[in-house]
C-alpha positions as CSV (number, residue, x, y, z in Angstrom):
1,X,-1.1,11.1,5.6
2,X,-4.1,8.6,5.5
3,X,-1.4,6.1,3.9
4,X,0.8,6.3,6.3
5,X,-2.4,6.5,9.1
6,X,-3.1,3.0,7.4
7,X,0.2,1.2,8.2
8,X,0.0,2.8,11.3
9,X,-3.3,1.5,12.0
10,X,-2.6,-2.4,10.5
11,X,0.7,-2.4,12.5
12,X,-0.2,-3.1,15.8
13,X,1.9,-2.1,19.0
14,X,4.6,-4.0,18.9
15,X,5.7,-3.5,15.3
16,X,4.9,0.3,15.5
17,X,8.3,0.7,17.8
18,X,10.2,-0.3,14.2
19,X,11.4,1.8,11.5
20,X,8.9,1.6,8.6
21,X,6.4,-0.3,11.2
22,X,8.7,-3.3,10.6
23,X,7.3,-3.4,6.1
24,X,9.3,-4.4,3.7
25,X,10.5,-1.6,1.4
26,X,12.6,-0.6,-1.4
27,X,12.1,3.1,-2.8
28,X,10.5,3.8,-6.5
29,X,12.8,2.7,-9.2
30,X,11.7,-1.1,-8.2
31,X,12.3,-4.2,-10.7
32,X,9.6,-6.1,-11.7
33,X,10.1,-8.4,-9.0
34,X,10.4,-6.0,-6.2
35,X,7.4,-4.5,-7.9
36,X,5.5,-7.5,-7.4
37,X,6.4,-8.3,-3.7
38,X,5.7,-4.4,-3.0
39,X,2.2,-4.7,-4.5
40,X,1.9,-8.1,-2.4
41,X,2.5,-5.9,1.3
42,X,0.6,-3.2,0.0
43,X,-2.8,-4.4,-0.2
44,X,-4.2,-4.2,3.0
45,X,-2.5,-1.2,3.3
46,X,-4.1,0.3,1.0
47,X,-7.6,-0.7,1.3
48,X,-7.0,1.0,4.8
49,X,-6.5,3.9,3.1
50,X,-9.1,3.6,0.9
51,X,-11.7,3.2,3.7
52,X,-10.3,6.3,5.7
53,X,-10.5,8.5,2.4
54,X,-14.0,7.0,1.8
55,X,-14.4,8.6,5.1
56,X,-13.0,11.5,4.9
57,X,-14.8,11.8,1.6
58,X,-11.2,12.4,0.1
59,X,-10.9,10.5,-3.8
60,X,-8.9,7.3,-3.3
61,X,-6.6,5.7,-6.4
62,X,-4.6,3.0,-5.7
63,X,-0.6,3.6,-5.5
64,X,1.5,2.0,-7.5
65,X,4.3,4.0,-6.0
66,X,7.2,3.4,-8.3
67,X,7.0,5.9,-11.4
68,X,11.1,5.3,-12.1
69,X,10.9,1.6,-12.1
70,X,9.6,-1.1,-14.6
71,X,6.1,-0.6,-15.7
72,X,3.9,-3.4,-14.3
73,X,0.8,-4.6,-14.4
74,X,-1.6,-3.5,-11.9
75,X,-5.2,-4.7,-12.5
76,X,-5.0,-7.7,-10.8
77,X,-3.1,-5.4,-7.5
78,X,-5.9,-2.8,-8.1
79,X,-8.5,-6.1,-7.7
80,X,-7.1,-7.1,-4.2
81,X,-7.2,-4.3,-3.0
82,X,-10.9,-3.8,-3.7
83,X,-11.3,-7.3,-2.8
84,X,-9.8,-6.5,0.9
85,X,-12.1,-3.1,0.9
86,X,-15.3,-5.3,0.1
């Protein structure tokens, strides 16, 4: 709920009328390059949720989202999104 609250909240008004808030998406079982541009939209989405669990004092870990698809590697995804938290 507090990922979805994020891309609610990073939306704005106009592109909350579209499906998915207007995000590019492609369900798990992604190719490395779909990976990579999913990890690319999903940074400030998820250092949104990271904030609202931090307030919520919930534990945040960061989504990769895509447990049928092509292992990738996240460090430097995990490192944005810290970096857009910070």
């Amino acid at each position: 709920a507090l990922h979805e609250s994020a891309h609610w909240l990073i939306a704005g008004t106009s592109r909350r009328q579209l499906e998915d808030f207007g995000y590019w998406y492609v369900p798990d079982g992604r190719s490395s390059e779909q990976q990579e541009l999913f990890q690319s939209v999903e940074v400030k989405p998820q250092a949104m949720e990271w904030i609202l669990s931090k307030a919520c004092d919930f534990r945040f870990r960061v989504s990769i989202d895509n447990l049928n698809g092509t292992e990738a590697d996240t460090s430097a995804f995990k490192q944005a999104v810290y970096a857009q938290v910070a």
